[in-house]
N, C-alpha and C positions, 0 to 999 in steps of 0.2 A: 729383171733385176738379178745381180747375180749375187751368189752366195757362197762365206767358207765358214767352217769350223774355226775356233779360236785354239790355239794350242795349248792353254795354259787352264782354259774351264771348259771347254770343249760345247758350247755355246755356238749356235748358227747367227753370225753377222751379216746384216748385207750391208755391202759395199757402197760410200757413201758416191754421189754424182759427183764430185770433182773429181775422182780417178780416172783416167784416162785409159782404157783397158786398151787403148793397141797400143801404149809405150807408155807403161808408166813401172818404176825401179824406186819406192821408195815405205815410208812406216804408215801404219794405223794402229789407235788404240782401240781397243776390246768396249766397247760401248757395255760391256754386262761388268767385266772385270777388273778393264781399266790397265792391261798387258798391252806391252808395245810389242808388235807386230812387223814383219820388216815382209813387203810383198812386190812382187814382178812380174807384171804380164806383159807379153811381148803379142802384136796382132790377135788381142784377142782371146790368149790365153793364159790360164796362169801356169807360169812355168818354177816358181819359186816361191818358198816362204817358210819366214824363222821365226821362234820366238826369241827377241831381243831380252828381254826385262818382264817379270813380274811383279807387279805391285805387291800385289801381297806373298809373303814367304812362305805359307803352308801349303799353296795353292800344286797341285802336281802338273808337269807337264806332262800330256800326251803324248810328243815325239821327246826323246834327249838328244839327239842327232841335230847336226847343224842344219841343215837343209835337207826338206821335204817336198817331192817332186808329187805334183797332184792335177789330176784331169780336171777339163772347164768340168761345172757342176750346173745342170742347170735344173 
């Protein structure tokens, strides 16, 4: 099962079974926090991911940078 950080609570998600990890380009919400997440794995790996939206406003993110380049995590 694979796993990332949430960028906005910083909360470990795993990744639900419908994502396709060798082509998939598209959101997930934060199962803790409820942040729209925008993710991109190509063969396998994640090669991309933003925080789009947080629900809640006090909440800080952990990157402020648009896109955050991050190794498989297993």
């Amino acid at each position: 099962m694979f796993e990332i950080e949430c960028l906005a609570c910083d909360q470990t998600l795993e990744l639900p079974k419908y994502i396709n990890m060798d082509n998939y380009d598209g959101q997930l919400v934060c199962s803790k926090c409820k942040a729209l997440l925008h993710l991109k794995f190509v063969k396998d790996e994640l090669r991309k991911y933003k925080l789009i939206e947080r629900t809640r406003p006090g909440t800080p993110a952990k990157f402020n940078i648009g896109w955050v380049e991050r190794p498989i995590m297993e």
